[in-house]
C-alpha atoms as an extended CHARMM CRD file, in Angstrom:
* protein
*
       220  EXT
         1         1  UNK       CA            110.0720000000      164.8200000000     -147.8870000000  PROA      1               0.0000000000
         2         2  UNK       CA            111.0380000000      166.8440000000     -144.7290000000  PROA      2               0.0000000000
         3         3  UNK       CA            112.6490000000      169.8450000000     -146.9450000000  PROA      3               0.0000000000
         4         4  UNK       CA            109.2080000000      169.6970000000     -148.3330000000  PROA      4               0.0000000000
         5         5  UNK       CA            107.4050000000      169.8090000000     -145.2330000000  PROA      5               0.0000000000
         6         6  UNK       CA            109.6990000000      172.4580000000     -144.0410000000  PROA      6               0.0000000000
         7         7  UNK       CA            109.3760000000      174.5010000000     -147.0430000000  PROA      7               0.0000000000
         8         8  UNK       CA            105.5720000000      174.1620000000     -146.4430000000  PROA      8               0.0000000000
         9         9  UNK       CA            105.9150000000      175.1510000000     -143.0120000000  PROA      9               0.0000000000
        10        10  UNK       CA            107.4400000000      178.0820000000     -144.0480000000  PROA      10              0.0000000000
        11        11  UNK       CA            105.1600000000      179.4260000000     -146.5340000000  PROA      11              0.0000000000
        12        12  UNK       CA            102.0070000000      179.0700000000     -144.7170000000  PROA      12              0.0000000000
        13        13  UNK       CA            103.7240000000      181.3320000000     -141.5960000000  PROA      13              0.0000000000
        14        14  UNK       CA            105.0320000000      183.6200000000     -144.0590000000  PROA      14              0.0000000000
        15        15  UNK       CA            101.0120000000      183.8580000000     -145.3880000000  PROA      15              0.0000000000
        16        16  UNK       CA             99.5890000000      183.9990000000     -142.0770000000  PROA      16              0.0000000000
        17        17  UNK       CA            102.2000000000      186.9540000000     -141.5230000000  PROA      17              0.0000000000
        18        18  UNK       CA            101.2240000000      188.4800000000     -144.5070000000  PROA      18              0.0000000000
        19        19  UNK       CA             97.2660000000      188.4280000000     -143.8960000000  PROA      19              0.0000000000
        20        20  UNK       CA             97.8030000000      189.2300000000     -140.4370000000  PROA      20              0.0000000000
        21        21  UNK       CA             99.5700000000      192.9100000000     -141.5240000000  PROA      21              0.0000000000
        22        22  UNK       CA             97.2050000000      193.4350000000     -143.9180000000  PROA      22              0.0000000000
        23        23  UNK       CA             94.2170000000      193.1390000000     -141.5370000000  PROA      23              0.0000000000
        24        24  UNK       CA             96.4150000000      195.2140000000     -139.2150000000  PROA      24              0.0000000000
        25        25  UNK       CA             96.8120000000      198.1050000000     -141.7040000000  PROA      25              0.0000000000
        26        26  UNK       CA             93.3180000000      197.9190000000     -142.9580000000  PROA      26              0.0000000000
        27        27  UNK       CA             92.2830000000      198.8040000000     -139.1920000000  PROA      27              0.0000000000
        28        28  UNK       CA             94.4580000000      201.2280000000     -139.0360000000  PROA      28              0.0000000000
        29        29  UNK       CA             92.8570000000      203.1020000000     -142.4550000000  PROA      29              0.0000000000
        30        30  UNK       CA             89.7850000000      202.6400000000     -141.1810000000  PROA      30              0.0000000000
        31        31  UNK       CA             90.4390000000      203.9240000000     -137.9400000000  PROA      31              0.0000000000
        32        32  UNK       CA             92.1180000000      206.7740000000     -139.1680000000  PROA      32              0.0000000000
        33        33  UNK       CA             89.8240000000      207.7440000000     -141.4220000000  PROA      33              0.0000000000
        34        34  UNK       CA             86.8170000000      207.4370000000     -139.0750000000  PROA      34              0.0000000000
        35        35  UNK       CA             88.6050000000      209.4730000000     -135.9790000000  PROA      35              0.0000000000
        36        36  UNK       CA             89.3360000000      212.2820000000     -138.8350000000  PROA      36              0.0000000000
        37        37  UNK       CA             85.2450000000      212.3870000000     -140.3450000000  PROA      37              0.0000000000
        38        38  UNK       CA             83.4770000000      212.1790000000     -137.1390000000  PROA      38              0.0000000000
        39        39  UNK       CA             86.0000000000      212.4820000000     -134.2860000000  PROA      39              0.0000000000
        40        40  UNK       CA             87.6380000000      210.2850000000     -131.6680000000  PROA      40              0.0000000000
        41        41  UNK       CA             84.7820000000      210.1560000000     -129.6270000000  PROA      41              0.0000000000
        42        42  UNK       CA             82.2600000000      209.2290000000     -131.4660000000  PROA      42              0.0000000000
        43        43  UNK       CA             84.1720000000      206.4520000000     -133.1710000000  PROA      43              0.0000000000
        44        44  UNK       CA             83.1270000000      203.1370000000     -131.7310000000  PROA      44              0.0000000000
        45        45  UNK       CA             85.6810000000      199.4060000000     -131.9780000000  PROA      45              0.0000000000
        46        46  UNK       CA             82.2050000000      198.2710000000     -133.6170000000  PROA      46              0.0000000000
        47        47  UNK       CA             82.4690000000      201.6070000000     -136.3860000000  PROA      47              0.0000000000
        48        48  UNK       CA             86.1040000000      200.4980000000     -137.1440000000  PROA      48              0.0000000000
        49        49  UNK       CA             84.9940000000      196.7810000000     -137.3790000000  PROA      49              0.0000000000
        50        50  UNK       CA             82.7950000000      197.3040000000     -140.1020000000  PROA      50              0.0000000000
        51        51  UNK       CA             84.5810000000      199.5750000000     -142.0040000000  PROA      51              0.0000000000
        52        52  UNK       CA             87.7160000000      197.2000000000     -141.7100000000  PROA      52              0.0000000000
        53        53  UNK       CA             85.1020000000      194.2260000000     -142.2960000000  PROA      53              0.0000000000
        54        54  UNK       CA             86.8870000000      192.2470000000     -139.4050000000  PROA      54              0.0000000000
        55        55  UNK       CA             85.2940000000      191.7440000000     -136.1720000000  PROA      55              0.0000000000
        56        56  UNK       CA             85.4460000000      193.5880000000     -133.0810000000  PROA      56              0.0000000000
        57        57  UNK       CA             87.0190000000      190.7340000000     -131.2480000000  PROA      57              0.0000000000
        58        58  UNK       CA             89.9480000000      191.0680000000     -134.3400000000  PROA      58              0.0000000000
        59        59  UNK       CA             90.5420000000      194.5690000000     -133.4250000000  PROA      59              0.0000000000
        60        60  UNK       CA             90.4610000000      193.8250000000     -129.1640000000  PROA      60              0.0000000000
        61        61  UNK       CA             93.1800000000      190.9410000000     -129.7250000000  PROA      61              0.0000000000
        62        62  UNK       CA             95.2960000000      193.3040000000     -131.8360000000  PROA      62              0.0000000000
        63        63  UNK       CA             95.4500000000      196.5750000000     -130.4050000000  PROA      63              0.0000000000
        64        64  UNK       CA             93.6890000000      195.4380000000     -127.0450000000  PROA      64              0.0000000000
        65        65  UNK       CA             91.3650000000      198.4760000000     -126.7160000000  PROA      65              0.0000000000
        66        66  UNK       CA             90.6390000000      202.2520000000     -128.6030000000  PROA      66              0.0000000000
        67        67  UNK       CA             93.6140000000      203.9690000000     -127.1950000000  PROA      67              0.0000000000
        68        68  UNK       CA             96.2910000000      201.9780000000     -128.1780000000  PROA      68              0.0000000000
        69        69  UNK       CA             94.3950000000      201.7180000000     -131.3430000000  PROA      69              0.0000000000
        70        70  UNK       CA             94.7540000000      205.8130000000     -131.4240000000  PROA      70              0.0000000000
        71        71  UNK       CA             98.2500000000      205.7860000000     -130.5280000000  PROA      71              0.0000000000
        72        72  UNK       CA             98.9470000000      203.5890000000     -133.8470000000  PROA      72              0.0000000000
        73        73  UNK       CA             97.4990000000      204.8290000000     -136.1890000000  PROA      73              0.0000000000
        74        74  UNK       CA             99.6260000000      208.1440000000     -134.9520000000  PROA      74              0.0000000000
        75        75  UNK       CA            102.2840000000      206.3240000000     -135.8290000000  PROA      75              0.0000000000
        76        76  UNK       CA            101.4720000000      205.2810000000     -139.4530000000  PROA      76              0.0000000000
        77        77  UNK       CA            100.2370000000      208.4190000000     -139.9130000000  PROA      77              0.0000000000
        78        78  UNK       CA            103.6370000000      210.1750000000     -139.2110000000  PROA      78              0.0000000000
        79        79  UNK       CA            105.7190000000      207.8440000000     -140.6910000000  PROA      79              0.0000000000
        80        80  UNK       CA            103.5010000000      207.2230000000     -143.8140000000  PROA      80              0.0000000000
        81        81  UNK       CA            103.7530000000      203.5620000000     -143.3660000000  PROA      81              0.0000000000
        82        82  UNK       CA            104.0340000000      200.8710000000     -140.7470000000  PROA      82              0.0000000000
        83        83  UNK       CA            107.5440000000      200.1650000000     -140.7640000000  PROA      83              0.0000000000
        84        84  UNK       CA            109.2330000000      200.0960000000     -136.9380000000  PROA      84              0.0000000000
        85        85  UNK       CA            111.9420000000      202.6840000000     -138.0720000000  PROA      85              0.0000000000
        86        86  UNK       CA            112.7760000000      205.4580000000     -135.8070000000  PROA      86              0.0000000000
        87        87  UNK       CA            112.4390000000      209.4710000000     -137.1810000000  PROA      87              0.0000000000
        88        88  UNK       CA            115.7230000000      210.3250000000     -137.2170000000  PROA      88              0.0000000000
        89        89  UNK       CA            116.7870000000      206.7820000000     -139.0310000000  PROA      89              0.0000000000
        90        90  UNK       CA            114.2720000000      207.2270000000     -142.0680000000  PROA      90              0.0000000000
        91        91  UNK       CA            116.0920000000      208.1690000000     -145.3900000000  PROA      91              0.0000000000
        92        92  UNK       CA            114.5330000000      211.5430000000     -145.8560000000  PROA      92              0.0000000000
        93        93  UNK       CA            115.3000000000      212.5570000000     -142.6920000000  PROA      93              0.0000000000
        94        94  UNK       CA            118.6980000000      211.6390000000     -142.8990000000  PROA      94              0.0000000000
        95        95  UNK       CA            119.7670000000      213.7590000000     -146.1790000000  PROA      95              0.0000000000
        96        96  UNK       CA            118.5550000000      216.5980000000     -144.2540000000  PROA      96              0.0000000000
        97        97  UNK       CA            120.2110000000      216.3950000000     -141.6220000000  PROA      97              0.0000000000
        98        98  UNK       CA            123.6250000000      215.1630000000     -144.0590000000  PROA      98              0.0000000000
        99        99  UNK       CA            123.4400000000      218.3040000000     -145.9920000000  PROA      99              0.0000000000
       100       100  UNK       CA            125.9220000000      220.8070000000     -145.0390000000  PROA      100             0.0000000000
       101       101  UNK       CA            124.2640000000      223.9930000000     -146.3930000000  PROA      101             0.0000000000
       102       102  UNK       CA            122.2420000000      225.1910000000     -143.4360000000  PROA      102             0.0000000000
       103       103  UNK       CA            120.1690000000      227.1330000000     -145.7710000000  PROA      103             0.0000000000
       104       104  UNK       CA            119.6740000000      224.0110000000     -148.5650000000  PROA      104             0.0000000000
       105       105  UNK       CA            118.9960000000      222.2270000000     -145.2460000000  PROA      105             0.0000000000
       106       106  UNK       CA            115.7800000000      224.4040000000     -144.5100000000  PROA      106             0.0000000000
       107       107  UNK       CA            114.5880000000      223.8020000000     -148.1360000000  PROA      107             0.0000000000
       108       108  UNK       CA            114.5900000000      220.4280000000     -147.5670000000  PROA      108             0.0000000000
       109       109  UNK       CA            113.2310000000      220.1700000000     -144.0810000000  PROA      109             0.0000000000
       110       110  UNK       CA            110.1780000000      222.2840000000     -145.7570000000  PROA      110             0.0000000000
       111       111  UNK       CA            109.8010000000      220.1910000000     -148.7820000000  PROA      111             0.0000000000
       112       112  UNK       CA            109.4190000000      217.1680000000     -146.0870000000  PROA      112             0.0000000000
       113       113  UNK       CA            107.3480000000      218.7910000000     -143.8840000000  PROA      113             0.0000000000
       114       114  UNK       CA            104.6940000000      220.0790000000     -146.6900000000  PROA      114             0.0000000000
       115       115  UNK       CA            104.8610000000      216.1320000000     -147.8570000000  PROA      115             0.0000000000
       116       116  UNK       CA            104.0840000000      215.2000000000     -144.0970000000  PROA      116             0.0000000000
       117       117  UNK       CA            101.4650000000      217.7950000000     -143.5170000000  PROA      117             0.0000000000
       118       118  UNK       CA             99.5190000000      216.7340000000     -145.7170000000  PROA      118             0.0000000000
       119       119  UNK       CA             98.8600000000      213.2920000000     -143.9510000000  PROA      119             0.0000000000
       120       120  UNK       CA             99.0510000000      214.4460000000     -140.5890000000  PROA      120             0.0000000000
       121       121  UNK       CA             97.2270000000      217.6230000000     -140.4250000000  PROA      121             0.0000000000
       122       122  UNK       CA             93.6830000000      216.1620000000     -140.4690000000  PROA      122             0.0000000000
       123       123  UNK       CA             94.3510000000      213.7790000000     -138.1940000000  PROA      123             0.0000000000
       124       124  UNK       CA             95.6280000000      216.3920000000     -135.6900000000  PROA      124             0.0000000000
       125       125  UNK       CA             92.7160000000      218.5690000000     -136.4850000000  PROA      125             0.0000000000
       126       126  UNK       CA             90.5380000000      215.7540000000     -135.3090000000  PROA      126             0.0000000000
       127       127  UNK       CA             92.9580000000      215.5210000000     -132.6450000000  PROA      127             0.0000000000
       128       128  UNK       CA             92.3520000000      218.7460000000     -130.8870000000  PROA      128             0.0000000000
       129       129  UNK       CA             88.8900000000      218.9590000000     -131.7580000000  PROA      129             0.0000000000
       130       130  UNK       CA             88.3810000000      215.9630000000     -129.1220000000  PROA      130             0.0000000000
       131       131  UNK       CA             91.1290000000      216.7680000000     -126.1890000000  PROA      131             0.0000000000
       132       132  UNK       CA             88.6880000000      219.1400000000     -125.2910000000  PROA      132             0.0000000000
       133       133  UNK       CA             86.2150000000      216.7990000000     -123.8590000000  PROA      133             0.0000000000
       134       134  UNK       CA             88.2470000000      213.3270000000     -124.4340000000  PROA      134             0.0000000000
       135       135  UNK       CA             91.1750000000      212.8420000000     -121.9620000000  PROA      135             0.0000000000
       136       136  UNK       CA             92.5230000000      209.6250000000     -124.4520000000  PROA      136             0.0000000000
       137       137  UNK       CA             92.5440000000      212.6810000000     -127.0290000000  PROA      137             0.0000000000
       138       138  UNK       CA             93.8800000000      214.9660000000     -124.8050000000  PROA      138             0.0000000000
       139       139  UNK       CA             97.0170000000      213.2700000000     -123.7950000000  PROA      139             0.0000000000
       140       140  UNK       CA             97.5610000000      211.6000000000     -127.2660000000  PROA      140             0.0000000000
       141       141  UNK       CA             98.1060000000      215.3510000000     -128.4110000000  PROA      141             0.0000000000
       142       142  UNK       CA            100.2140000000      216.4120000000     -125.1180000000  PROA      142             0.0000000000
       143       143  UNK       CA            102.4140000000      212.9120000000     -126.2960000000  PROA      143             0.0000000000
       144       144  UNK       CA            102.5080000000      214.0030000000     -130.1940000000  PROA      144             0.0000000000
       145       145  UNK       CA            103.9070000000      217.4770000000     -129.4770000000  PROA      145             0.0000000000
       146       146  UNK       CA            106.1810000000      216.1470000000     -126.6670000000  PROA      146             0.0000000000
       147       147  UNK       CA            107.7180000000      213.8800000000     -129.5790000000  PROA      147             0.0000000000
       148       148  UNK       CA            107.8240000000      216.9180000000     -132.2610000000  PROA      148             0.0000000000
       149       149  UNK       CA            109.3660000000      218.6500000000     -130.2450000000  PROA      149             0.0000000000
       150       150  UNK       CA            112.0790000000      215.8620000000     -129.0080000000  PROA      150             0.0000000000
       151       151  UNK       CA            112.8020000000      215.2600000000     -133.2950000000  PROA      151             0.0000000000
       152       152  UNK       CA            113.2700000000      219.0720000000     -133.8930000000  PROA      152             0.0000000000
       153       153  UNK       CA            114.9300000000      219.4890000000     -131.2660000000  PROA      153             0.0000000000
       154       154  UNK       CA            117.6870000000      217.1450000000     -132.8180000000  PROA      154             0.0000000000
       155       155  UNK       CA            117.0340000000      219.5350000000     -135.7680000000  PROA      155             0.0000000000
       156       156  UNK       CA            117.7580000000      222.5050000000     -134.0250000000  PROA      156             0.0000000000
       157       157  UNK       CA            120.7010000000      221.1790000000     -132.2840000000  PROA      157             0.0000000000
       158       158  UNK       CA            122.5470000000      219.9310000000     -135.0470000000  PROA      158             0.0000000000
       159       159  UNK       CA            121.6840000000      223.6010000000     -136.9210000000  PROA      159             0.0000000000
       160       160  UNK       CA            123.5760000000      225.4430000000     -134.5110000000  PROA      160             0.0000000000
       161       161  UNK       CA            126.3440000000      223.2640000000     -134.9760000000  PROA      161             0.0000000000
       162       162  UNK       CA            126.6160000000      224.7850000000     -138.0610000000  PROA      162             0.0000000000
       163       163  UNK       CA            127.5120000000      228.4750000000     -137.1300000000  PROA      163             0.0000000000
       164       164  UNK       CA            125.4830000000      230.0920000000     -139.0120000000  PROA      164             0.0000000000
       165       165  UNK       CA            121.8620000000      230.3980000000     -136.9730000000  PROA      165             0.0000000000
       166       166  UNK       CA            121.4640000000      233.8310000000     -136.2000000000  PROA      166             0.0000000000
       167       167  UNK       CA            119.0060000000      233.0300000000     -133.3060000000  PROA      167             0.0000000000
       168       168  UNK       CA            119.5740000000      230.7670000000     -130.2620000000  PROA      168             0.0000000000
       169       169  UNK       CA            119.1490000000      226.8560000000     -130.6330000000  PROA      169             0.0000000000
       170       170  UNK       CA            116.1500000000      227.5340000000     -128.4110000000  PROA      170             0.0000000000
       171       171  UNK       CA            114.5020000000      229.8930000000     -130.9890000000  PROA      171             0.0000000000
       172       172  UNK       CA            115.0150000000      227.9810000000     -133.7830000000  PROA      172             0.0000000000
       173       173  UNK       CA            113.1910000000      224.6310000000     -132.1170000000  PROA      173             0.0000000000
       174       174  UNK       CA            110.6380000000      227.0600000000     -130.8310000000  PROA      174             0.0000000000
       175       175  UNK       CA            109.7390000000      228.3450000000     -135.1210000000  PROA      175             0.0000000000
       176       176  UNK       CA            110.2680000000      225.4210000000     -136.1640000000  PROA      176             0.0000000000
       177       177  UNK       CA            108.0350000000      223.2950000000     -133.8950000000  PROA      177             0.0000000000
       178       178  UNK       CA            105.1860000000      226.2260000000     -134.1620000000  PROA      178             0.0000000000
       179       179  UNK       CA            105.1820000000      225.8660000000     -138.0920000000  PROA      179             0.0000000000
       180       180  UNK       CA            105.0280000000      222.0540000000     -138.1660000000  PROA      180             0.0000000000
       181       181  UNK       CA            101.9010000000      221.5930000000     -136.2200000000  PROA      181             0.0000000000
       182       182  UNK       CA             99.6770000000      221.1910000000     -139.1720000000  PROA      182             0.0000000000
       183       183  UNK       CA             97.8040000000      224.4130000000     -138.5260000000  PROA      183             0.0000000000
       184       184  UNK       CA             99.4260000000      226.8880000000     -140.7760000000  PROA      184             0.0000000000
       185       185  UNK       CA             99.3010000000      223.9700000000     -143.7900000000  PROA      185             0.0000000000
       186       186  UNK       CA             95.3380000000      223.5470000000     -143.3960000000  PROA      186             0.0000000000
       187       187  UNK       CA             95.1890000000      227.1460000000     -142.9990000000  PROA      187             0.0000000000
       188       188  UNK       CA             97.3480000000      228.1790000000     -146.4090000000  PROA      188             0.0000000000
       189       189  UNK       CA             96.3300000000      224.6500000000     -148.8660000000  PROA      189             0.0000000000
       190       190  UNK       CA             93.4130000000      223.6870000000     -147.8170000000  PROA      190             0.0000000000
       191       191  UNK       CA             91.7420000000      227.0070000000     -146.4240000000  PROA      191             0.0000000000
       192       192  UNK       CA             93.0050000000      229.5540000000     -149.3800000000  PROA      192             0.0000000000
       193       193  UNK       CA             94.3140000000      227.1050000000     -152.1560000000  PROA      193             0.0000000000
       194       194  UNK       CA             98.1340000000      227.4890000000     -152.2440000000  PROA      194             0.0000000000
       195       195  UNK       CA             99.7330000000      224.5950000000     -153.6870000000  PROA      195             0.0000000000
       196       196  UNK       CA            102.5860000000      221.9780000000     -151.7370000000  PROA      196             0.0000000000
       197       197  UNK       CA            105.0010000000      223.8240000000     -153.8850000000  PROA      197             0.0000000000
       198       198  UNK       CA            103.8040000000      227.2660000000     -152.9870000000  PROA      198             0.0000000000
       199       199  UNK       CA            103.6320000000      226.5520000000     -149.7180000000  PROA      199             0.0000000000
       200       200  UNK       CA            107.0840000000      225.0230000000     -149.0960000000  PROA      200             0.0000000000
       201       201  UNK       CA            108.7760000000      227.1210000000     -150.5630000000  PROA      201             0.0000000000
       202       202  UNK       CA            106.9770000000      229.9030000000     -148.2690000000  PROA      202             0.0000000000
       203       203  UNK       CA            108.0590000000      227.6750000000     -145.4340000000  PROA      203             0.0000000000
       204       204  UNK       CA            111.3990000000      227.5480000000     -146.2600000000  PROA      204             0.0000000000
       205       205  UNK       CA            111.7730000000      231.4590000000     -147.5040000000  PROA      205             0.0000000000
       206       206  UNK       CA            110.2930000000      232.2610000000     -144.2000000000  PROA      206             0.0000000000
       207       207  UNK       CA            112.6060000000      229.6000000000     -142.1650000000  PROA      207             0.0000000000
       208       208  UNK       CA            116.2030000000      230.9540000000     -143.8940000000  PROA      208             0.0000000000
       209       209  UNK       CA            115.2160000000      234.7710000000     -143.3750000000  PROA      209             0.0000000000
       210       210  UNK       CA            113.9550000000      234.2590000000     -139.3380000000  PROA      210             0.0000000000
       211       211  UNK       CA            117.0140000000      231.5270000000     -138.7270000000  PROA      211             0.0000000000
       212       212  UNK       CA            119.6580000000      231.4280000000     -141.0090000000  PROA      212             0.0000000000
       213       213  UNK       CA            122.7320000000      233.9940000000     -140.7700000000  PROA      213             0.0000000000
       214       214  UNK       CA            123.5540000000      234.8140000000     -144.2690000000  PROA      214             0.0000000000
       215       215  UNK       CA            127.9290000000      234.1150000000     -144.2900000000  PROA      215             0.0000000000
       216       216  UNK       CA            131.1060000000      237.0960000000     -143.6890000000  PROA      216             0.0000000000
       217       217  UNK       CA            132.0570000000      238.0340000000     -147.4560000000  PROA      217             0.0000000000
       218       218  UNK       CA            135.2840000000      236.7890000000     -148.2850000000  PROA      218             0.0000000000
       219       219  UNK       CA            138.1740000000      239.2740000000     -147.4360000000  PROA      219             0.0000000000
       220       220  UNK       CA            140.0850000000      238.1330000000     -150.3680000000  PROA      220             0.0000000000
């Protein structure tokens, strides 16, 4: 009988878990999707609410007010899920940064970018279209670049371990960063219709030429 209860114990935490992330990542959809069609701003708790269908109360006793709520779904949105793994520790980041071929590397650095692009960019179009007139906005953007910046930089680091950048460590954080704000993916995909192949490939064609010193010939 107590195994029983226990077992019953279990499961109903284990479902009250489960409903409780899913009402968490339907906020964060919703959220998302509202700050992206109309702008940070002019997204009210009460907007989210009802396109979550939860109540505003829900959303105060979860994220505890609009900012933090912001801050979030920033996360989700980079990550592509809500998962509480770090950058660097997520699988795709670490073949990249396990494959020895500085060059290869850059291929597959661009094939994850284009893939990431195309869930961020909107989101940080929306982004700077408020930090103009919404400080929240504002300093969420200041934050998001701080962090790009911090993860290439790791990037950039461990590609002049290699030998073979033919520009300073500095340089190559300062392309790569530039190229990875979203801007130049809306501008090529969305703007004049290249496809994610097209387009990383570009990036990575563009990335080996400007950073990647091509090896001495043999002697032999």
């Amino acid at each position: 009988m107590a195994d029983t209860v226990k077992a019953r114990r279990s499961y109903d935490s284990s479902r009250r878990r489960e409903q409780a992330r899913d009402t968490r990542l339907r906020i964060l959809r919703a959220a998302h999707d509202l700050f992206v069609a109309q702008g940070y701003g002019r997204t009210t708790i009460a907007d989210i609410a009802r396109a979550a269908q939860v109540s505003s109360e829900t959303i105060y006793t979860t994220f505890k007010n609009k900012a933090t709520l912001l801050h979030k779904v920033w996360d989700v949105t980079i990550g592509g899920d809500d998962q509480d793994v770090q950058f660097h520790d997520r699988p795709e980041i670490q073949a990249i940064r396990g494959e020895p071929d500085l060059a290869r590397r850059f291929v597959l650095h661009a094939r994850m970018s284009t893939v990431a692009a195309g869930r961020t960019a909107p989101f940080l179009l929306a982004l700077r279209g408020a930090a103009a007139s919404e400080p929240t906005a504002a300093a969420m953007l200041a934050e998001v670049d701080r962090q790009r910046a911090d993860g290439l930089g790791v990037m950039a680091r461990e590609a002049a371990a290699t030998g073979r950048l033919k520009v300073s460590e500095a340089e190559c954080l300062d392309l790569i960063w530039a190229t990875t704000d979203g801007t130049l993916w809306h501008r090529l995909v969305k703007e004049r219709g290249w496809s994610e192949e097209r387009y990383a490939d570009h990036l990575a064609a563009m990335w080996i030429a400007a950073l990647v010193q091509e090896p001495l010939p043999d002697p032999s």
